[in-house]
C-alpha positions in Angstrom: 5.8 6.9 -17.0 6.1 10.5 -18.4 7.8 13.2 -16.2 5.7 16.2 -15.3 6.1 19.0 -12.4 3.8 21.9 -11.6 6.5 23.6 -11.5 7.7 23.9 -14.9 5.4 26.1 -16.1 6.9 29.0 -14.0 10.8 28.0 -15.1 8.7 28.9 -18.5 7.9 31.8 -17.6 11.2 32.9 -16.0 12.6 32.1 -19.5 10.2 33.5 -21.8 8.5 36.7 -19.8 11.2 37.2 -17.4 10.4 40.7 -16.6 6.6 40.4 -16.1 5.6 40.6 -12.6 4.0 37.2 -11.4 2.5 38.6 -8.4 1.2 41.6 -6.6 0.5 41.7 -2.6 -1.0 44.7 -0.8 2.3 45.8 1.9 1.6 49.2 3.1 -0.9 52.5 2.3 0.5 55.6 1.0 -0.4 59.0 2.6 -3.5 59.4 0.5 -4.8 56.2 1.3 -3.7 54.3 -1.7 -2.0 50.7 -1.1 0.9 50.2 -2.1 2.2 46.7 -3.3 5.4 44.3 -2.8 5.9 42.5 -6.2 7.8 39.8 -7.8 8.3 39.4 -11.1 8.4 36.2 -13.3 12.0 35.9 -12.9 12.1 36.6 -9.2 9.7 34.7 -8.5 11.4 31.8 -9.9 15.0 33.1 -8.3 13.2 33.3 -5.1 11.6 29.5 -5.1 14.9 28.2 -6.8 16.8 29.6 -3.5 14.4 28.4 -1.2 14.1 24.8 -3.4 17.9 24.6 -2.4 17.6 25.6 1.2 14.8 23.1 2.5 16.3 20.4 0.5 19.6 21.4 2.5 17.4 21.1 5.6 16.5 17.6 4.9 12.7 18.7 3.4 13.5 17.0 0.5 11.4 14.7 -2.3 8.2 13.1 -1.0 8.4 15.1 2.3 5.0 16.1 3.5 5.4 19.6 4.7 2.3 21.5 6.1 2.2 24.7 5.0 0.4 27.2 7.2 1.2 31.1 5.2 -1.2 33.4 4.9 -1.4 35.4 1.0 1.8 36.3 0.6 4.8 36.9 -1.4 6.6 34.0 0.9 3.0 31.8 0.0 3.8 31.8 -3.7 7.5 31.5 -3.2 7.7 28.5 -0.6 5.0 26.5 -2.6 6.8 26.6 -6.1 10.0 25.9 -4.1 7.9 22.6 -2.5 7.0 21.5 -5.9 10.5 21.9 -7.6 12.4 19.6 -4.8 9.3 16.9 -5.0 8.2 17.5 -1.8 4.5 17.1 -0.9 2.7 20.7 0.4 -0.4 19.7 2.8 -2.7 22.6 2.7 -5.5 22.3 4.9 -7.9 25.5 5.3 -7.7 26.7 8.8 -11.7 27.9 8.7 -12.6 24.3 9.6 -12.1 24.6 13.3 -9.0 23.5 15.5 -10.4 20.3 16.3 -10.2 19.0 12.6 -7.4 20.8 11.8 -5.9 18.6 14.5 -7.5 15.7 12.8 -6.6 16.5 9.6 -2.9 17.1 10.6 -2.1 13.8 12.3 -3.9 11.9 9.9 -1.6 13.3 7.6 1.7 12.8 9.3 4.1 15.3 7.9 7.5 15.4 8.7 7.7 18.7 8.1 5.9 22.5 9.0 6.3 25.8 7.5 4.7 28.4 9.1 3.8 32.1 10.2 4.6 32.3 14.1 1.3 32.3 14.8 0.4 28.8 13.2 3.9 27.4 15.2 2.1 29.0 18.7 -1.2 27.0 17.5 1.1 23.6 16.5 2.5 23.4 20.0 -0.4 24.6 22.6 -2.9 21.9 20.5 0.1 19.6 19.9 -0.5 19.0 16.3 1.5 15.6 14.5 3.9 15.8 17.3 4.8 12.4 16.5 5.6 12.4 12.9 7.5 16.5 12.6 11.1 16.7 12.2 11.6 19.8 10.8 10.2 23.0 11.5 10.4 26.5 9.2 9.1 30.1 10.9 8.8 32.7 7.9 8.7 35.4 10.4 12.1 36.8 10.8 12.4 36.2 14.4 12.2 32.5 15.3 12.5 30.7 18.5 10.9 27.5 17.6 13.4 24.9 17.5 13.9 25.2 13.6 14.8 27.3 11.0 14.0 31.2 9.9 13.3 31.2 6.2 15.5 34.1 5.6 17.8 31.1 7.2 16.7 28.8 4.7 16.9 30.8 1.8 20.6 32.3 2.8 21.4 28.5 2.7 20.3 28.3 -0.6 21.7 31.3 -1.9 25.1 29.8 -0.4 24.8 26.3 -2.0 23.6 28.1 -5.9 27.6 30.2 -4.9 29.8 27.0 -4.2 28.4 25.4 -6.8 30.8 24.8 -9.9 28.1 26.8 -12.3 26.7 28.9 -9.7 24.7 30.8 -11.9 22.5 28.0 -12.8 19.2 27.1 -12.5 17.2 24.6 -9.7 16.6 21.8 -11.4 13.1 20.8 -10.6 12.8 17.5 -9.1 11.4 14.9 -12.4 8.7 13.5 -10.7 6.2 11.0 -12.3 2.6 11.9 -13.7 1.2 10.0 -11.0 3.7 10.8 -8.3 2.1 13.0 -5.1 2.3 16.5 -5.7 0.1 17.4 -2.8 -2.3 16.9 -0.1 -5.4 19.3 -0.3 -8.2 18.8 2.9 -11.3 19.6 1.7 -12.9 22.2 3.9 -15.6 19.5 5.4 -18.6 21.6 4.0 -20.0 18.5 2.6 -18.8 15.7 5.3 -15.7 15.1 7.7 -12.7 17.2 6.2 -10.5 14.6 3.9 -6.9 15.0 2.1 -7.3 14.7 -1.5 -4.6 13.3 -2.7 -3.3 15.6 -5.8 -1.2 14.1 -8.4 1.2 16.3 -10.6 -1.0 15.0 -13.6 -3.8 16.1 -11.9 -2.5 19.8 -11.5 -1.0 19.4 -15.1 -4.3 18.0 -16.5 -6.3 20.9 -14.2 -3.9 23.9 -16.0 -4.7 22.5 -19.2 -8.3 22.3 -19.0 -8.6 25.9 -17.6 -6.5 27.3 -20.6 -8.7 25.4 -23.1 -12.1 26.5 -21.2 -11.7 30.0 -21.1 -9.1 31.0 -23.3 -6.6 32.3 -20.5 -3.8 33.4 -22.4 -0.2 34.8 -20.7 0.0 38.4 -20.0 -3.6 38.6 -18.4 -4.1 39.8 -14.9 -5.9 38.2 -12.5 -7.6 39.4 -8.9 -7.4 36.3 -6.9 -9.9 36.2 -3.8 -9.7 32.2 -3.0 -5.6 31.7 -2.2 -5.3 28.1 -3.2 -6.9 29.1 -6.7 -4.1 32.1 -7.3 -1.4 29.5 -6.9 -2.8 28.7 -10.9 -2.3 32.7 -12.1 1.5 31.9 -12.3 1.3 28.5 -13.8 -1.2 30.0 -16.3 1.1 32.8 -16.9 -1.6 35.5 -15.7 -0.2 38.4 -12.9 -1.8 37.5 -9.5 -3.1 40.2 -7.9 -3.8 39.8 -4.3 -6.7 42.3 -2.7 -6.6 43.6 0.6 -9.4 41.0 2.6 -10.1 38.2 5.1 -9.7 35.2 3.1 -11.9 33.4 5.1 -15.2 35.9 4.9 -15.0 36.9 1.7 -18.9 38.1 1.9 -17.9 40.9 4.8 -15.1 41.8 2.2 -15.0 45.8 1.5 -16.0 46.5 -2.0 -13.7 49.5 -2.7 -11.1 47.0 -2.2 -12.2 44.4 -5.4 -12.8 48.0 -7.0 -9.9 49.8 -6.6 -7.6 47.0 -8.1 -9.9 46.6 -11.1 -9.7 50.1 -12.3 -6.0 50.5 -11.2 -4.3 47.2 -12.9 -6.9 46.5 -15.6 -8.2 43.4 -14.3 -8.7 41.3 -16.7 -9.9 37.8 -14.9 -11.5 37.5 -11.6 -12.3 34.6 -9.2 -14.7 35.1 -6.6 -17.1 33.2 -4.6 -21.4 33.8 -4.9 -21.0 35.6 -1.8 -18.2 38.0 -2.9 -19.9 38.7 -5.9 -23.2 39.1 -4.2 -21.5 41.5 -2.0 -19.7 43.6 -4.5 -23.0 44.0 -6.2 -24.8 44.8 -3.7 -22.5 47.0 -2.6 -20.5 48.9 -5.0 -21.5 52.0 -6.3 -19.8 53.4 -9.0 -19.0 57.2 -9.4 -21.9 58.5 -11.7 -21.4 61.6 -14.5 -23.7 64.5 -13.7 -22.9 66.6 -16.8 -25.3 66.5 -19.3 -23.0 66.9 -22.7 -23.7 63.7 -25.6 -19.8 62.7 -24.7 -20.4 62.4 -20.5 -23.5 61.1 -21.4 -22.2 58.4 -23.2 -18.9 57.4 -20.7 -22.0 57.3 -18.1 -23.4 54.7 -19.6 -20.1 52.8 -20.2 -19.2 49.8 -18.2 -17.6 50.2 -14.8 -15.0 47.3 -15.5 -14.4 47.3 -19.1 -10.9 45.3 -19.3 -12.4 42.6 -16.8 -13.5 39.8 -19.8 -14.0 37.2 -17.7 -15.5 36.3 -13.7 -15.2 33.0 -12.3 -17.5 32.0 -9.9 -17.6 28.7 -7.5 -17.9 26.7 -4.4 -21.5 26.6 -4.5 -24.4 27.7 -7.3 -24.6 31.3 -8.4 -28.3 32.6 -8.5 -29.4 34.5 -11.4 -29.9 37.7 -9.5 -25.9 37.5 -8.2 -24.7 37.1 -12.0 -27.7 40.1 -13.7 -26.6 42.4 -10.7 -23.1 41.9 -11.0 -22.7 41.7 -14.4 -24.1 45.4 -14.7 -20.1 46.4 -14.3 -18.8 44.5 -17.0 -18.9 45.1 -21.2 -21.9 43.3 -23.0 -18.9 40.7 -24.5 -18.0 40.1 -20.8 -19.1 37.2 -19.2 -19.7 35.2 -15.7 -18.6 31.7 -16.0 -20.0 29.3 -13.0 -17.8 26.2 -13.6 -18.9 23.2 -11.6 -16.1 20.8 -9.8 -15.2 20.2 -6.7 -11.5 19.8 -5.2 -11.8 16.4 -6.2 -12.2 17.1 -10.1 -12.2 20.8 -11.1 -13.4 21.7 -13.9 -16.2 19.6 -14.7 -18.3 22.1 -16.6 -19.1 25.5 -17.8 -21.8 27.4 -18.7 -21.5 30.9 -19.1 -24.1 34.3 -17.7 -25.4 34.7 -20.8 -26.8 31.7 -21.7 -27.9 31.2 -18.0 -29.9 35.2 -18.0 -31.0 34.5 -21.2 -32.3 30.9 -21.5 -31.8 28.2 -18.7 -32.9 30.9 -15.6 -36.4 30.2 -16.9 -36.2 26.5 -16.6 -34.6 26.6 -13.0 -37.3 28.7 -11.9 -39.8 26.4 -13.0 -38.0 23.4 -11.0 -35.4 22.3 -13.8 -32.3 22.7 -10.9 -29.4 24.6 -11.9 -27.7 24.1 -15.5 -23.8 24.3 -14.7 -23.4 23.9 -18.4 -21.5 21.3 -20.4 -18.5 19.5 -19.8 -14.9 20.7 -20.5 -13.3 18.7 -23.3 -10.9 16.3 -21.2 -13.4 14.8 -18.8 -16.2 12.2 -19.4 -19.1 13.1 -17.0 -21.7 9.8 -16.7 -25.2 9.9 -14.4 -25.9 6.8 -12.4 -28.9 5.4 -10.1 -28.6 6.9 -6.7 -27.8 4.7 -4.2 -25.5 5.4 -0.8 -23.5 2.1 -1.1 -19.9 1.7 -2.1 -19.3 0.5 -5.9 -16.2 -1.6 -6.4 -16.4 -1.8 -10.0 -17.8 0.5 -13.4 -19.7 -0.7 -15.6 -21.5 1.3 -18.3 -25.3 -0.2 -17.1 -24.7 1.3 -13.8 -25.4 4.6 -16.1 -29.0 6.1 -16.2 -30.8 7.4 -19.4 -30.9 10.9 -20.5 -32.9 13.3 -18.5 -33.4 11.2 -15.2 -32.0 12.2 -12.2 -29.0 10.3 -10.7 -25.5 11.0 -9.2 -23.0 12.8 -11.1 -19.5 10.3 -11.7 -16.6 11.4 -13.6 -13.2 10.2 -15.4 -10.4 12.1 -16.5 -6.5 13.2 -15.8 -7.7 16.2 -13.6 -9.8 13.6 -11.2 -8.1 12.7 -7.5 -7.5 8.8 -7.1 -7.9 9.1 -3.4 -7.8 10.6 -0.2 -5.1 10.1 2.2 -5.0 7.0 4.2 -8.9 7.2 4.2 -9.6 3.5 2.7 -13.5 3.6 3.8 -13.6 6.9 2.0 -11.9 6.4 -1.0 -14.3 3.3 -1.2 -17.3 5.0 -0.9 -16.5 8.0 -3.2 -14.8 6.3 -6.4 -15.3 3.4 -8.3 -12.3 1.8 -10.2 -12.5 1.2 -14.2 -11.3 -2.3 -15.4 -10.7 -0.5 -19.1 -8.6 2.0 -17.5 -7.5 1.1 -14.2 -8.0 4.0 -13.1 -10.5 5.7 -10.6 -14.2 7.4 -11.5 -15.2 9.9 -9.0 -18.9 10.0 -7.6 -19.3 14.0 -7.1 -21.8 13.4 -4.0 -23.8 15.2 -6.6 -27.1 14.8 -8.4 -28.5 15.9 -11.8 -29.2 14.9 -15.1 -28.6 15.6 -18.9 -31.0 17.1 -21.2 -31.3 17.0 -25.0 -28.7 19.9 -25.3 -26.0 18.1 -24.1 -26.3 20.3 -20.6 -25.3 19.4 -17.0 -27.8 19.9 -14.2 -27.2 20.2 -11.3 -30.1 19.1 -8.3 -28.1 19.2 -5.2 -26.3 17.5 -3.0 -26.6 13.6 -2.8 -27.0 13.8 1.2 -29.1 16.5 1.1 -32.3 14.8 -0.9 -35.4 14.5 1.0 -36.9 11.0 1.1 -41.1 11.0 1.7 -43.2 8.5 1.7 -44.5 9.2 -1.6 -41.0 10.7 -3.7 -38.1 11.7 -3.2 -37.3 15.8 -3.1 -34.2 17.5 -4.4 -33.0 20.3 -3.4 -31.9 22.4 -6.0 -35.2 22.1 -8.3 -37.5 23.0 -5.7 -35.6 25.7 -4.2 -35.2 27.3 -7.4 -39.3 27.9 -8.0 -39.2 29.8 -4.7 -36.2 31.8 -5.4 -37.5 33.2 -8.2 -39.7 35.4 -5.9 -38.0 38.8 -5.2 -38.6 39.2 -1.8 -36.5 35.7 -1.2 -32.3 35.6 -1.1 -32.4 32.1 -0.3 -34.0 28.7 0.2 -33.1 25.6 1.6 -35.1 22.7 1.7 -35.2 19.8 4.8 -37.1 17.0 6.1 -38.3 17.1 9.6 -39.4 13.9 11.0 -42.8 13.9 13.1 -44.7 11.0 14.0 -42.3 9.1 12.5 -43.0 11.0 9.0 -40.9 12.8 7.4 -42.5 16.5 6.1 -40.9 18.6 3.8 -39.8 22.5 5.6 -38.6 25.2 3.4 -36.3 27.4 5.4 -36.5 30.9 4.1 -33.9 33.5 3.8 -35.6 37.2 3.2 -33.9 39.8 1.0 -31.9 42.8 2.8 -34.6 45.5 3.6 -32.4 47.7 2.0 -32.7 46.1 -0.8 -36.0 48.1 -1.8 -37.2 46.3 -4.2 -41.4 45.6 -5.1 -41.8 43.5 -2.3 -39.7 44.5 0.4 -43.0 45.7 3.1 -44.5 41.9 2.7 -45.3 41.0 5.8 -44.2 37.0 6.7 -47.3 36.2 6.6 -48.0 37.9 3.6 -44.7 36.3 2.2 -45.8 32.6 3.2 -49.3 33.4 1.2 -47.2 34.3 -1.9 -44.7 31.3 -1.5 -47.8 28.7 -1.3 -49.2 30.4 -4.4 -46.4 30.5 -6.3 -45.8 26.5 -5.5 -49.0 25.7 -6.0 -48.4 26.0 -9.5 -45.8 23.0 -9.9 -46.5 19.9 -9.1 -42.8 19.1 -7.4 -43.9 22.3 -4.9 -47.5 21.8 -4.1 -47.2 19.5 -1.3 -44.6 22.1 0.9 -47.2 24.2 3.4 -44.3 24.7 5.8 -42.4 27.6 5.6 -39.8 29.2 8.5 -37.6 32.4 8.3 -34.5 32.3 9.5 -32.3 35.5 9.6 -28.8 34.3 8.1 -28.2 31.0 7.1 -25.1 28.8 8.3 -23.1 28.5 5.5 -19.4 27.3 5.0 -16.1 29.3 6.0 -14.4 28.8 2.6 -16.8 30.2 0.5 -19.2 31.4 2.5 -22.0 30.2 0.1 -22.6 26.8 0.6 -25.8 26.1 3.1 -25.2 23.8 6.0 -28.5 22.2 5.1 -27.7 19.7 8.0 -27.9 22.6 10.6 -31.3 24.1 9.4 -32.6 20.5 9.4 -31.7 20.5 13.0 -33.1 24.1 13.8 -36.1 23.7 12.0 -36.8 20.5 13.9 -36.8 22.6 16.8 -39.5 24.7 15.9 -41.8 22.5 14.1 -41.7 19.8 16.6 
């Protein structure tokens, strides 16, 4: 079995770009306003992790220890998990915007043996008594500590004092030579699409991951990145990119202040975003760049320039990107720029990419005439098959299970980036892969639906759980939602089925655009609004039949990305009403 460990790619870059910084994080403001930022570089970044590597492993947190770790965006985040990595240990990162109660779920069902955290997460772990049973040591990252364990300035002075006695004390941490298929970590999905599991990552899997974003959008080291989503900047380093961390909530990244997306962009010439639909929605939205009021042919000009012009490339994900999102925010960036909308899930990411320009210019048509979504096609290492839907575990693959071209089915795929299983969840693991006697190794069913067409494209139709079942066809989500999103007074849709006299009816739960928005149709009255909706389906077969139409003012959507509908909870509202 080959060795491989995340980690290696930083020693890499410790050896090769020592002196270029790996990571930015907002400290402080100056007098003028301006934030000023703590920094490591490459090489402290790795001196940093190499001392910390030593002093948990001196602690006992050694190989195969789970450890939750429970830091906030930090220099300490990026430090403690490369240090987890290089000793073999197994970080559990579980988002904390799922609630307490499943966060207490989610904890004991993993049993760790070990916790790392800020003093706040240590109050949390003993007034809800979280895998009391199963933690031996404890780390506080705050300097003061009073919580039975160590201070990582503790830890780290540990380390430092272990690299000094050594008899070469000036070398290197040896990362730990774990296996391809040995645990590298645990990573809880944030529940968004059913009950909160641990996806069991693999150090092939992260290795496998790396090399598929390189190949997919030409990262290359040296670029800088902006990284909004924390568990995605733990890649900038392994990809060689400088992680710049903005000033925001993490977990309402569609309340985040624009100036401070803005400000970095301009100031560190961003090169590579990631941000969710929501962030990007709110940027541009939001955003208002400084205009030029001279008049001269040289002003003239720079006014029409783009606002961004080192950003070359926005990554979008966690849910589907609407057209208007991508044409609205794409007015910032060069004509050579582009937004990418890759398609995964934290079970298997990336799956595939399409890019803005092909989705403004050719495939926005086709969702708005109930196509779906195209998320493009997939990434070189991964085979992505369609199979008939059905909600019944499958023990074994076979290639009849797999549906023609252009029918709608769920989405399963294969590859060294796709999760094996979740953590002690047998029923789950059942119901969401399906094991490959050619391979021996696990396909993952996506939960998704779609189908191919003749270009070789992914489509995306929605969620598996989310279809509506009638008694005349079954509806999916994402085809008929994008007919009536097409109409510029709408943000969102989201379609249900409400159940009444023991039929189920189809409801279209609609989200209006901001007043403020100001565009043609902003005074429609609703009823005025519903007339125009029924018109507009009325021209498709797929929409004809949906008469039922309710407003609601914000839709419930999940607290990672702040973009993916709870479809479940308008069912439930809408039921309400209509009933």
């Amino acid at each position: 079995m080959p060795t491989v460990n995340i980690a290696s790619h930083l020693k890499d870059m410790a050896q090769h770009h020592a002196e270029q910084l790996a990571v930015l994080f907002p400290a402080s403001r100056d007098g003028k306003g301006r934030t000023q930022y703590s920094s490591f570089t490459y090489k402290k970044l790795d001196e940093e992790s190499d001392f910390l590597a030593a002093g948990l492993d001196e602690i006992g947190i050694g190989r195969g220890v789970k450890t939750v770790l429970m830091v906030p965006p930090s220099l300490e985040f990026f430090s403690l998990t490369f240090a987890l990595f290089k000793i073999g240990a197994v970080p559990v990162l579980v988002d904390p915007g799922i609630g307490i109660k499943n966060l207490g779920k989610c904890l004991t069902e993993a049993e760790p043996e070990a916790f790392i955290g800020i003093a706040k997460a240590h109050v949390a772990r003993l007034l809800f008594g979280w895998a009391k049973k199963s933690l031996k040591q404890l780390v506080t990252v705050d300097r003061r500590f009073g919580w039975g364990g160590h201070g990582l300035v503790q830890v780290a002075n540990l380390g430092r004092l272990r690299h000094s006695n050594s008899a070469r004390p000036n070398e290197q941490w040896k990362a730990a030579e774990t296996e391809a298929d040995e645990t590298a970590a645990i990573l809880f999905t944030s529940g968004s699409t059913g009950v909160p599991k641990g996806a069991v990552y693999s150090h092939g899997n992260f290795a496998a991951q790396i090399a598929a974003l390189k190949q997919a959008f030409g990262i290359k080291p040296g670029e800088i990145d902006l990284c909004t989503f924390p568990l995605f900047a733990l890649f900038a380093p392994a990809l060689g990119m400088t992680a710049v961390i903005p000033r925001m909530d993490f977990t309402k990244p569609a309340t985040v202040d624009p100036r401070e997306i803005a400000e970095p962009i301009a100031r560190f010439g961003i090169n590579n975003l990631f941000g969710s639909p929501a962030l990007l929605n709110r940027v541009g939205r939001n955003w208002k760049p400084e205009l030029k009021t001279d008049k001269t042919p040289q002003q003239a000009s720079a006014a029409l320039s783009p606002t961004w012009p080192s950003l070359r490339r926005v990554l979008s994900a966690g849910a589907p990107v609407s057209p208007e999102i991508l044409e609205r925010f794409s007015t910032f960036l060069s004509p050579d720029s582009q937004i990418y909308t890759p398609y995964g899930a934290t079970e298997s990411l990336p799956v595939a990419v399409i890019g803005s320009h092909e989705i403004l210019h050719e495939t926005r048509q086709l969702t708005e005439q109930g196509s779906g979504t195209c998320v493009g096609r997939p990434v070189e290492s991964i085979e992505v098959r369609i199979i008939g839907i059905t909600d019944e575990p499958i023990s074994q693959w076979s290639d009849q299970l797999c549906l023609p071209q252009g029918q709608i089915g769920e989405i399963v795929v294969h590859g060294a980036m796709v999760t094996q299983h979740y953590y002690k969840r047998p029923d789950l693991t059942a119901i969401a892969k399906i094991r490959d006697p050619a391979t021996g190794r696990m396909r993952h069913r996506m939960g998704d639906v779609g189908y191919f067409d003749d270009h070789g494209r992914l489509w995306f139709c929605g969620r598996k759980s989310h279809r509506v079942v009638t008694s005349d066809r079954t509806y999916f989500t994402e085809p008929v939602e994008g007919i009536f999103n097409g109409h510029p007074a709408v943000f969102r849709t989201a379609l249900v089925g409400v159940v009444r006299a023991g039929k189920t009816e189809l409801v279209l739960c609609v989200e209006r655009e901001p007043q403020q928005s100001l565009n043609e149709k902003s005074h429609l009255s609703d009823q005025q609004l519903i007339a125009e909706l029924q018109e507009l389906g009325s021209r498709f077969e797929l929409t004809r039949s949906i008469q039922t139409f309710l407003f609601h003012p914000s839709f419930p959507v999940d607290i990672r990305h702040n973009s993916k509908i709870f479809r479940e909870k308008l069912a439930v509202w809408a039921t309400s009403i209509v009933k």
